[in-house]
C-alpha positions as semicolon CSV with decimal commas, in nm:
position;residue;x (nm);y (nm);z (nm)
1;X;23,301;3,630;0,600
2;X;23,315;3,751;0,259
3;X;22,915;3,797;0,213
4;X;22,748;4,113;0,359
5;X;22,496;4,089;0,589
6;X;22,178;4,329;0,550
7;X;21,876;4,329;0,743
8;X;21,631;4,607;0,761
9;X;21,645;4,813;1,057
10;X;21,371;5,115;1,028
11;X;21,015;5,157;0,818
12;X;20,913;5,467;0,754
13;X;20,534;5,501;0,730
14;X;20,472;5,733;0,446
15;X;20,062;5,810;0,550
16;X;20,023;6,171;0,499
17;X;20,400;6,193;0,703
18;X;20,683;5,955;0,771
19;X;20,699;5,766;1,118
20;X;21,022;5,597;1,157
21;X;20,974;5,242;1,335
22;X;21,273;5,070;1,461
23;X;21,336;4,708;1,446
24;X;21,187;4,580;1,681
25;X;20,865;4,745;1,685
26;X;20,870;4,636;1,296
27;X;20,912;4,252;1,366
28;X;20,635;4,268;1,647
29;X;20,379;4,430;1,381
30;X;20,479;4,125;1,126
31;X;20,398;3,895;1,425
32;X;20,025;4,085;1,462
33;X;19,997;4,007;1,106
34;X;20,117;4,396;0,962
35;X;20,124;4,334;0,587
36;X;20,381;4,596;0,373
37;X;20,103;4,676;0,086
38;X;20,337;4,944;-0,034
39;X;20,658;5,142;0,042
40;X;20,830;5,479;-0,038
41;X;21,164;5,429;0,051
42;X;21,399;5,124;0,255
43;X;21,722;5,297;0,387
44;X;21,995;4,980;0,469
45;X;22,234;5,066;0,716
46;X;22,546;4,822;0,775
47;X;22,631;4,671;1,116
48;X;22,901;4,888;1,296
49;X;23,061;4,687;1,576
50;X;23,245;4,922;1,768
51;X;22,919;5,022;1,981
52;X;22,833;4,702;2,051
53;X;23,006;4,637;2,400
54;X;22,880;4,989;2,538
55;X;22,482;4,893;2,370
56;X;22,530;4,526;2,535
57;X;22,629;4,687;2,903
58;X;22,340;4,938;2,845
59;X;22,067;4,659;2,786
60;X;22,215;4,434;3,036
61;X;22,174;4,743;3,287
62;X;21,797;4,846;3,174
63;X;21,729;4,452;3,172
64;X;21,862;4,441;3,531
65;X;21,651;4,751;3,635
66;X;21,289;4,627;3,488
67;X;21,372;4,275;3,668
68;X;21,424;4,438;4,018
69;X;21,135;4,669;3,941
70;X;21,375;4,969;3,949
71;X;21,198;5,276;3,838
72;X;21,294;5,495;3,510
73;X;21,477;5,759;3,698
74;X;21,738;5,510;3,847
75;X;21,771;5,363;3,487
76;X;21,836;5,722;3,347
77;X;22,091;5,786;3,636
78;X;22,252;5,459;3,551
79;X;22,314;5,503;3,208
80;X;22,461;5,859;3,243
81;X;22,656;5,684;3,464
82;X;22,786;5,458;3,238
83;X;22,820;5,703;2,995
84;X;23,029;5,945;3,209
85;X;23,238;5,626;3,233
86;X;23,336;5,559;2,911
Protein backbone atom coordinates (compact mmCIF):
# COMPACT_ATOMS: atom_id res chain seq x y z
CA UNK A 1 0.00 0.00 0.00
CA UNK A 2 1.85 2.99 -0.85
CA UNK A 3 -1.14 5.60 -0.04
CA UNK A 4 -1.76 6.59 3.65
CA UNK A 5 -4.80 6.05 5.12
CA UNK A 6 -6.34 8.93 7.43
CA UNK A 7 -9.56 9.03 8.99
CA UNK A 8 -10.54 11.24 11.80
CA UNK A 9 -10.65 9.71 15.07
CA UNK A 10 -11.60 12.53 17.88
CA UNK A 11 -13.65 16.15 17.71
CA UNK A 12 -12.99 18.36 20.10
CA UNK A 13 -15.94 20.64 20.91
CA UNK A 14 -14.48 24.03 21.41
CA UNK A 15 -17.96 25.67 23.31
CA UNK A 16 -16.62 27.66 26.08
CA UNK A 17 -14.12 24.23 26.70
CA UNK A 18 -12.97 21.32 24.62
CA UNK A 19 -14.88 17.86 24.90
CA UNK A 20 -13.01 15.23 23.16
CA UNK A 21 -15.51 12.75 21.26
CA UNK A 22 -14.18 9.57 20.00
CA UNK A 23 -15.08 7.95 16.83
CA UNK A 24 -17.70 6.44 17.29
CA UNK A 25 -19.73 8.73 19.23
CA UNK A 26 -18.73 11.24 16.23
CA UNK A 27 -20.21 9.00 13.36
CA UNK A 28 -23.48 8.36 15.48
CA UNK A 29 -23.99 12.35 15.83
CA UNK A 30 -23.48 12.59 11.77
CA UNK A 31 -26.18 9.84 11.62
CA UNK A 32 -28.66 12.24 14.02
CA UNK A 33 -27.93 14.79 11.52
CA UNK A 34 -24.80 16.77 13.75
CA UNK A 35 -23.64 19.34 11.21
CA UNK A 36 -19.63 20.65 11.78
CA UNK A 37 -20.59 24.60 11.38
CA UNK A 38 -17.10 25.33 12.54
CA UNK A 39 -13.88 23.85 14.03
CA UNK A 40 -10.76 24.87 16.08
CA UNK A 41 -8.49 22.26 15.58
CA UNK A 42 -8.52 18.30 13.75
CA UNK A 43 -5.59 16.29 15.34
CA UNK A 44 -4.90 13.02 12.69
CA UNK A 45 -3.45 10.23 14.31
CA UNK A 46 -2.05 7.21 12.08
CA UNK A 47 -3.20 3.59 12.53
CA UNK A 48 -0.70 1.65 14.82
CA UNK A 49 -1.20 -2.09 14.38
CA UNK A 50 0.60 -3.60 17.04
CA UNK A 51 -2.49 -3.14 19.58
CA UNK A 52 -4.77 -4.46 17.46
CA UNK A 53 -4.85 -8.27 18.49
CA UNK A 54 -4.97 -7.30 22.36
CA UNK A 55 -8.08 -4.32 21.35
CA UNK A 56 -9.78 -7.25 19.12
CA UNK A 57 -9.63 -9.94 22.26
CA UNK A 58 -10.80 -7.03 24.52
CA UNK A 59 -14.02 -6.24 22.37
CA UNK A 60 -14.61 -9.78 21.60
CA UNK A 61 -14.60 -10.28 25.57
CA UNK A 62 -16.92 -7.07 26.46
CA UNK A 63 -19.10 -8.22 23.31
CA UNK A 64 -19.33 -11.69 24.93
CA UNK A 65 -20.21 -10.19 28.41
CA UNK A 66 -23.21 -7.66 27.21
CA UNK A 67 -24.61 -10.83 25.13
CA UNK A 68 -24.77 -13.13 28.27
CA UNK A 69 -25.97 -10.15 30.26
CA UNK A 70 -22.76 -10.30 32.36
CA UNK A 71 -22.57 -7.34 34.61
CA UNK A 72 -19.68 -4.49 34.49
CA UNK A 73 -17.75 -5.86 37.37
CA UNK A 74 -17.13 -9.31 35.66
CA UNK A 75 -16.15 -7.31 32.45
CA UNK A 76 -13.63 -5.20 34.56
CA UNK A 77 -12.28 -8.47 36.19
CA UNK A 78 -11.97 -9.93 32.76
CA UNK A 79 -10.02 -7.48 31.18
CA UNK A 80 -7.45 -7.12 34.05
CA UNK A 81 -7.35 -10.49 33.46
CA UNK A 82 -6.37 -10.32 30.16
CA UNK A 83 -4.19 -7.70 30.82
CA UNK A 84 -2.23 -9.49 33.60
CA UNK A 85 -1.88 -11.99 30.73
CA UNK A 86 -0.17 -10.31 28.29
Amino acid sequence: MTKKDRKLTTLLDTNGQYMVFNNYYFWLLIDLGFVITDYKTIAVFEKNAAYEPFVRTMMDLRIQAILSRINVREILQAYNQLIIWI
